[in-house]
VEXTI-835260 format. One line per field, with one value per residue (C-alpha): residue in three letters; y, z, x. Coordinates in Angstrom, 2 decimals, padded with zeros to 5 digits. Each point is the difference from the previous one (the first is absolute). Last residue first. Layout:
resn	(ALA:...)
v	(Y:...)
w	(Z:...)
u	(X:...)
% end
This chain:
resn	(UNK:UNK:UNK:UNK:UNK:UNK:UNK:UNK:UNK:UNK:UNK:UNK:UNK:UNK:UNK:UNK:UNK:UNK:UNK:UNK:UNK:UNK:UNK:UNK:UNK:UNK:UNK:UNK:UNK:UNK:UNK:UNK:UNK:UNK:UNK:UNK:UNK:UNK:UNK:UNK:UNK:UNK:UNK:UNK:UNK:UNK:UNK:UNK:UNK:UNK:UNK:UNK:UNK:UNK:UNK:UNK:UNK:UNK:UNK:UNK:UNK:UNK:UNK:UNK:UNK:UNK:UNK:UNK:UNK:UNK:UNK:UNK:UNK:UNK:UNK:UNK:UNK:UNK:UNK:UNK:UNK:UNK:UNK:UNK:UNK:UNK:UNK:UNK:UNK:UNK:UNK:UNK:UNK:UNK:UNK:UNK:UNK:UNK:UNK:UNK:UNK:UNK:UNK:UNK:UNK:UNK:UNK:UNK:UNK:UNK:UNK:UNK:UNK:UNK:UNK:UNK:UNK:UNK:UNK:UNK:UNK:UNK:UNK:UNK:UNK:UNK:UNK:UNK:UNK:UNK:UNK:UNK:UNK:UNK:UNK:UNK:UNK:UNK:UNK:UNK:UNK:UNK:UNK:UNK:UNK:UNK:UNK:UNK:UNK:UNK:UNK:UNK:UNK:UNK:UNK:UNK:UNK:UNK:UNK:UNK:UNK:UNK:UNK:UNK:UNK:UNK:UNK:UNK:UNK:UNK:UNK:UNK:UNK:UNK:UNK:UNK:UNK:UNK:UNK:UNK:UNK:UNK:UNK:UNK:UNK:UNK:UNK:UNK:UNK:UNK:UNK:UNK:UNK:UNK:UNK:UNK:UNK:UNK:UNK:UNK:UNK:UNK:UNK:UNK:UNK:UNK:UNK:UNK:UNK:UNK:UNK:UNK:UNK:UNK:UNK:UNK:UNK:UNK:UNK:UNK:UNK:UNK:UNK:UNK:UNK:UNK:UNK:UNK:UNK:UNK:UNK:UNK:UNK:UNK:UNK:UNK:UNK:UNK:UNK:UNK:UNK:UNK:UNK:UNK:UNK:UNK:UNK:UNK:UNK:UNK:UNK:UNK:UNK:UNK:UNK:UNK:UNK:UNK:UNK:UNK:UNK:UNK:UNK:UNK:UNK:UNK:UNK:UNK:UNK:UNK:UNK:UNK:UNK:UNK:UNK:UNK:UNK:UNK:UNK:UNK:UNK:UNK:UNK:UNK:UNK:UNK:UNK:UNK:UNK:UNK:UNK:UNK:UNK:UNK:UNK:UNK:UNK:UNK:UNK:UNK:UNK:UNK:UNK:UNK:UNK:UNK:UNK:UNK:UNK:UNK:UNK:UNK:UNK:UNK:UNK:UNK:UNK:UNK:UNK:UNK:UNK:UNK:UNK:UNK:UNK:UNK:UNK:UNK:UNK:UNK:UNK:UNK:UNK:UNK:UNK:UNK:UNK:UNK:UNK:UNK:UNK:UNK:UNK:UNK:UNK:UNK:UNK:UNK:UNK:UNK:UNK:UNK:UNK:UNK:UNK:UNK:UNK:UNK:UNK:UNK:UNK:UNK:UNK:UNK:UNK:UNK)
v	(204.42:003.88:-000.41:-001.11:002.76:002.53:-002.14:000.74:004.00:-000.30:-001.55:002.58:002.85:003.44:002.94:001.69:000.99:001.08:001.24:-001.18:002.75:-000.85:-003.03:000.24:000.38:-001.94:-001.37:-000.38:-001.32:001.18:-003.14:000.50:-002.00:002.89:000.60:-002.53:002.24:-002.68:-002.91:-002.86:-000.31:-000.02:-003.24:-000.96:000.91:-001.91:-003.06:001.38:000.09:-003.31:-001.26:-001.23:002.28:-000.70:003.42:-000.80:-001.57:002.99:002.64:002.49:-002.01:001.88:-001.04:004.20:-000.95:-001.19:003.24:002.16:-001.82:-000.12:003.87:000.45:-002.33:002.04:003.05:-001.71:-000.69:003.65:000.47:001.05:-002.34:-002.07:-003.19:002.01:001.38:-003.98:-000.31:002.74:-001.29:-003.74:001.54:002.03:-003.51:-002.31:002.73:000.13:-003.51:-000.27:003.05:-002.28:-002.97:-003.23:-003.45:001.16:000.15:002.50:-003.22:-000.01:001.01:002.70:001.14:000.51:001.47:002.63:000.59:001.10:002.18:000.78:000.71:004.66:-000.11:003.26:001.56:-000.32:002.75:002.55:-001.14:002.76:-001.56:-002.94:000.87:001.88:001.68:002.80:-000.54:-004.11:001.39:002.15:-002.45:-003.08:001.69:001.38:-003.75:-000.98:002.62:-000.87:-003.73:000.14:002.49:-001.62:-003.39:001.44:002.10:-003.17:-002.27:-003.19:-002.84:000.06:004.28:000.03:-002.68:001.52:003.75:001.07:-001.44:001.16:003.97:-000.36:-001.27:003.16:002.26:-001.15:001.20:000.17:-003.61:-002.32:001.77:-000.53:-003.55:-001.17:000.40:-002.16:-002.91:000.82:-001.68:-003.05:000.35:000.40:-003.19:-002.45:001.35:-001.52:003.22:000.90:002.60:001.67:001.58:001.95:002.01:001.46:001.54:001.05:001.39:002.22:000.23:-002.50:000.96:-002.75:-000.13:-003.13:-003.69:-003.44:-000.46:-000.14:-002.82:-001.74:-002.35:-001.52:002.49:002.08:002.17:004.18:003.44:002.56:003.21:001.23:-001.51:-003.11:-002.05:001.56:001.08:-001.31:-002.99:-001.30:000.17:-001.65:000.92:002.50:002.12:001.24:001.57:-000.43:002.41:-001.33:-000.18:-001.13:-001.98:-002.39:001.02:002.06:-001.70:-003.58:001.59:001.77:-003.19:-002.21:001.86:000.93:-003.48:-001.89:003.15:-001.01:000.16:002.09:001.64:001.91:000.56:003.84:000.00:003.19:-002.46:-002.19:-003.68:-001.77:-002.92:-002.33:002.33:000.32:-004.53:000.24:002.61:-002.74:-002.88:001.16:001.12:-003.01:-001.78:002.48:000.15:001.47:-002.40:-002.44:002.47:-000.92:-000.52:-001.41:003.33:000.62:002.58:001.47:001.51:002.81:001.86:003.49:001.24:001.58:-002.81:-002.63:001.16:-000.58:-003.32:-000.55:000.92:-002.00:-003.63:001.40:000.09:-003.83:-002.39:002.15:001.20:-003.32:-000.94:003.02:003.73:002.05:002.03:001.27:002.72:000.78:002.55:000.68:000.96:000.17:002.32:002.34:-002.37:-001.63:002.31:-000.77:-003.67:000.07:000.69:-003.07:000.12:002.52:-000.80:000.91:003.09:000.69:001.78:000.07:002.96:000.65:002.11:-000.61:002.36:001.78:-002.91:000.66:-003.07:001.36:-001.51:000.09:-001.08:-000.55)
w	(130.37:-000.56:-003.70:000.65:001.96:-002.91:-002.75:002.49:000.47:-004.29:000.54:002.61:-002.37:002.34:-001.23:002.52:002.19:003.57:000.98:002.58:-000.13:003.25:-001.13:-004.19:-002.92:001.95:-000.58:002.02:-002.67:-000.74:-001.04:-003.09:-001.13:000.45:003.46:002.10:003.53:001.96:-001.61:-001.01:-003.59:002.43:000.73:-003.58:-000.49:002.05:-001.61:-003.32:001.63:000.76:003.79:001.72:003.46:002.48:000.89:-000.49:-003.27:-001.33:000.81:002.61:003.34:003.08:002.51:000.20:-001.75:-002.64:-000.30:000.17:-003.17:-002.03:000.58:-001.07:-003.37:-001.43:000.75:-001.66:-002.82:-001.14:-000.05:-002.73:-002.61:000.31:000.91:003.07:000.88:000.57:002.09:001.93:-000.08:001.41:002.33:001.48:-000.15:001.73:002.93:000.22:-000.22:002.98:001.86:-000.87:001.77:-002.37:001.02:002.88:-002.04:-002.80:-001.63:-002.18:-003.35:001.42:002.10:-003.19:-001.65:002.93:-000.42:-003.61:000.60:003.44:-001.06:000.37:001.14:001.85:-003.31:-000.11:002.28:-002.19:-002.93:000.07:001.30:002.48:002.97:002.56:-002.65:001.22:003.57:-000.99:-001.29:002.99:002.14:-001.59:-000.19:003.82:001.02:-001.53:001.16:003.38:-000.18:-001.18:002.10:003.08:-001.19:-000.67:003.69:001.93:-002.03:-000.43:-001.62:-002.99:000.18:000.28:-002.84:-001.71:000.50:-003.74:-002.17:001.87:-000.01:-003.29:-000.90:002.02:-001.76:-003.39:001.19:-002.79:-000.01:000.34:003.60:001.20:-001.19:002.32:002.75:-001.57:-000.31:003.62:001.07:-001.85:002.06:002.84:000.26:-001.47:003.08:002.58:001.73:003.18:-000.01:-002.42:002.81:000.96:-002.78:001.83:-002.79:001.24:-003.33:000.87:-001.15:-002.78:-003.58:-002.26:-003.46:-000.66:-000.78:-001.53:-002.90:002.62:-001.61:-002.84:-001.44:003.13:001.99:002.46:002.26:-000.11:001.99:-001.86:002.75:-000.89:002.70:001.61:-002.86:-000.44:002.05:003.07:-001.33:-001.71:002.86:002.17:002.89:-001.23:002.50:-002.55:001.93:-001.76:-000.42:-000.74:-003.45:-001.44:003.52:-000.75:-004.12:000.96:003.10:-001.50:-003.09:002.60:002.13:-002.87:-001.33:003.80:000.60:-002.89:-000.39:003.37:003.54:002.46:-001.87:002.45:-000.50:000.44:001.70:-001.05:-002.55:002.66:000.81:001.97:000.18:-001.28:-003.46:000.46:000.26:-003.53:-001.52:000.75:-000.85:-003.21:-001.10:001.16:-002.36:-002.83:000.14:001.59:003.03:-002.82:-000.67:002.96:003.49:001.17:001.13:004.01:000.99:003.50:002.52:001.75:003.68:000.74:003.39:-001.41:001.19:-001.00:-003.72:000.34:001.45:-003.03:-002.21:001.79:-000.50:-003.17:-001.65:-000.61:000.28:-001.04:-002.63:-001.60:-000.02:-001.44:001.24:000.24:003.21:001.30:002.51:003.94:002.17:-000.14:-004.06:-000.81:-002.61:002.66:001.94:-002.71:000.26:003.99:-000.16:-002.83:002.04:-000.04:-003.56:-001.00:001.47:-003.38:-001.29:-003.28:-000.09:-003.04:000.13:-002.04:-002.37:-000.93:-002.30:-002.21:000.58:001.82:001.12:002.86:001.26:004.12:000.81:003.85)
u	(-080.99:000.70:-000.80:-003.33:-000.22:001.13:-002.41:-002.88:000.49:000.45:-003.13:-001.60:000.81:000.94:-001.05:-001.67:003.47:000.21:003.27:003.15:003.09:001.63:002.06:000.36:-003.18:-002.25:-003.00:-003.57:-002.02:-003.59:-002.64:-002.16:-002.82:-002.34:001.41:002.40:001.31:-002.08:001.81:-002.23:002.21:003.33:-001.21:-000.21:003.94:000.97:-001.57:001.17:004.01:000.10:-000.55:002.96:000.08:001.57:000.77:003.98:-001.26:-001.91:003.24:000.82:-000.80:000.79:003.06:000.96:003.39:-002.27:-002.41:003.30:001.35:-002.94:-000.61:003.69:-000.20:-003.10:001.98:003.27:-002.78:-000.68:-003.92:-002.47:001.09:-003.07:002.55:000.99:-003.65:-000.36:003.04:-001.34:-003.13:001.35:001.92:-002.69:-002.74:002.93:-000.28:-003.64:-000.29:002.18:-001.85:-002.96:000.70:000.84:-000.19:-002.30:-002.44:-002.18:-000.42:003.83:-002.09:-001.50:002.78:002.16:-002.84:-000.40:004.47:-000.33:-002.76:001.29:003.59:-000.38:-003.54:000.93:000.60:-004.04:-000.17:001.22:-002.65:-002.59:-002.80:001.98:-002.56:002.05:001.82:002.58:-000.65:000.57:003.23:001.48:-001.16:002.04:002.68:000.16:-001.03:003.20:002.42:-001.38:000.21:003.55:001.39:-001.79:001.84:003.55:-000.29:-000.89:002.53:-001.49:002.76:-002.02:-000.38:003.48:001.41:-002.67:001.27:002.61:-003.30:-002.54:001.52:001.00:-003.91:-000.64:002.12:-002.23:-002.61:-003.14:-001.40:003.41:000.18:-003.55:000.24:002.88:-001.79:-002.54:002.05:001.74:-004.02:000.51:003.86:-001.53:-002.56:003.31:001.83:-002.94:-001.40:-000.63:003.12:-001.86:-002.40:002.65:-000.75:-002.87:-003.02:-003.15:-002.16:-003.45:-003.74:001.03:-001.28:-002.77:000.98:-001.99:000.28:-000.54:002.21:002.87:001.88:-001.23:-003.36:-000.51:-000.32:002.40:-000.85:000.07:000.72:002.09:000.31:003.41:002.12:-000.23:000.71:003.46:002.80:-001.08:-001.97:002.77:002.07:-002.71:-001.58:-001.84:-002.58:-002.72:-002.83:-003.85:-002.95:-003.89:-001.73:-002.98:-000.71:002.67:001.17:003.05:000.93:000.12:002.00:002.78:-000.26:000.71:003.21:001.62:-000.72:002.14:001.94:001.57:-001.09:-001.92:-003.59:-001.92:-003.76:-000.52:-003.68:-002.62:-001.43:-000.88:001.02:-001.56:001.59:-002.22:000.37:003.50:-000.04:-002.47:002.76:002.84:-001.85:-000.93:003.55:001.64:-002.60:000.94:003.62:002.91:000.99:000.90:002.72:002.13:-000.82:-003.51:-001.53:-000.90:-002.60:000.58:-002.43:002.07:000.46:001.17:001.31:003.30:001.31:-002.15:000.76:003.94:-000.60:-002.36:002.84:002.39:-002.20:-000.52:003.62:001.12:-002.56:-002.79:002.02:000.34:-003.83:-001.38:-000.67:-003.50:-000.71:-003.62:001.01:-001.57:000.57:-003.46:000.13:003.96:001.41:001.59:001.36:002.27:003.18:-000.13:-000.43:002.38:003.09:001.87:-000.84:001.86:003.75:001.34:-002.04:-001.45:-003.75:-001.81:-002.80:-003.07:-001.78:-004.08:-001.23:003.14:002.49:003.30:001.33:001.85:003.54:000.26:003.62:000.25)
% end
């Protein structure tokens, strides 16, 4: 077991990493369960493919569940899903004492977080990721939203999980297409400030693809470590460290706008197309050498993830884009920071950033 602390001044908590987790969970979960007894959040997909063993894990350790099931995808994040869910937590029961469980993606981990943050004015919540992304990412760091219709995760709240269960065994559920959206954000913790581990991605995929045990754990841990260390060093994006962690969402958010927040495009893949798109865009700024530019676009591709507009399917011009951006969360007094790079491991924030010269470089990326 690999316990990683998220060490916030007022409410600190553990991630635990093991392979083999959730054969245990019964055990790990008794603790947060009222009368043997736990309210549980997933969607459609894990329900077919990882609850009928996590229940079997709860029943032996003597504890029972009521279960909440999602449509998969991002429709599962939005207001309607949103009412049912806190209206079923109401029928259920629920007390603010209760830790509502959230099994699945960042789909579920996202609207569970914001469902238990506002149900009651406030109850605690378990992240157990089943998803790459989820593991490395959403899960971690206590941002809780949906989605509306003017953007993604407009509608939200910093709202910290009680506890992280992570079992990379879990990835073996996943369709290939899944883990590599979720490799995307591996990825992201080296181009921010490690360059090593972008070496260390780079010189495993063929590994971590073909899933290597040891390449995986590695992965997740050095991962979740990054991500702790930051969100303990800006839980609530005031000074600006955090924000690195947006690293090709404001690029990649525009690109989900403008494909329906769908299927057609998951968000690791936007993700991805969004960091080579910023690199190539810190490129044309002058701030970044181009054979770092080309190296990120490289490893994306060999990873299966979109790097460019078309492979995202996306034809909109470069004002449309643009206009999305304009309903970004980060956008103050009419300006909207830039996560920029000036080579792989050296990612910064910069204000000034013109959103038609951000245009003219997308249109030029048709």
């Amino acid at each position: 077991m690999t316990v990683i602390s998220v060490d916030l001044s007022n409410r600190p908590y553990d991630i635990h990493v093991r392979a083999g987790l959730l054969a245990d969970i019964g055990s790990v979960l008794a603790p947060y369960a009222r009368d043997s007894r736990l309210l549980v959040i997933t969607d459609e997909n894990v329900a077919q493919a990882v609850l009928p063993k996590f229940e079997a894990a709860l029943r032996s350790a003597g504890l029972s569940s009521a279960q909440f099931i999602l449509p998969a995808g991002e429709t599962g994040k939005s207001w309607a899903q949103l009412e049912q869910l806190t209206d079923w937590l109401l029928e259920q029961h629920v007390e603010r004492s209760d830790h509502i469980i959230a099994l699945g993606g960042g789909v579920v981990g996202d609207i569970t977080g914001f469902a238990a943050h506002i149900i009651k004015r406030g109850c605690a919540f378990v992240q157990i990721p089943t998803t790459l992304l989820a593991q490395v990412d959403s899960s971690v760091g206590g941002k809780t939203a949906i989605n509306s219709a003017a953007g993604k995760n407009l509608v939200g709240a910093f709202h910290q999980p009680s506890l992280v269960l992570i079992d990379p065994e879990l990835l073996s559920t996943l369709p290939t297409r899944q883990l590599a959206a979720g490799f995307a954000e591996v990825v992201k913790y080296g181009l921010i400030d490690d360059a090593p581990f972008f070496d260390f991605c780079a010189d495993n995929l063929d590994s971590f693809f073909a899933g290597s045990p040891d390449i995986r754990a590695q992965a997740i841990i050095r991962s979740v470590q990054s991500k702790a260390r930051i969100v303990a060093a800006d839980e609530t994006e005031r000074t600006g460290t955090r924000a690195l962690l947006n690293l090709g969402h404001t690029f990649g958010h525009a690109l989900e706008a403008d494909t329906g927040f769908s299927d057609r495009l998951f968000h690791g893949e936007a993700v991805a197309a969004g960091m080579a798109l910023a690199f190539r865009y810190s490129v044309r700024m002058g701030f970044c050498p181009a054979e770092d530019a080309e190296r990120v676009t490289e490893l994306l591709k060999q990873a299966g993830l979109p790097t460019s507009l078309s492979e995202a399917g996306v034809s909109a011009e470069g004002a449309a884009l643009v206009d999305y951006m304009r309903h970004d969360k980060k956008m103050s007094a009419g300006t909207l920071p830039f996560l920029l790079a000036r080579g792989i491991g050296q990612t910064f924030l910069s204000n000034d950033v013109a959103l038609d010269d951000v245009a003219a470089f997308l249109d030029s990326e048709v």
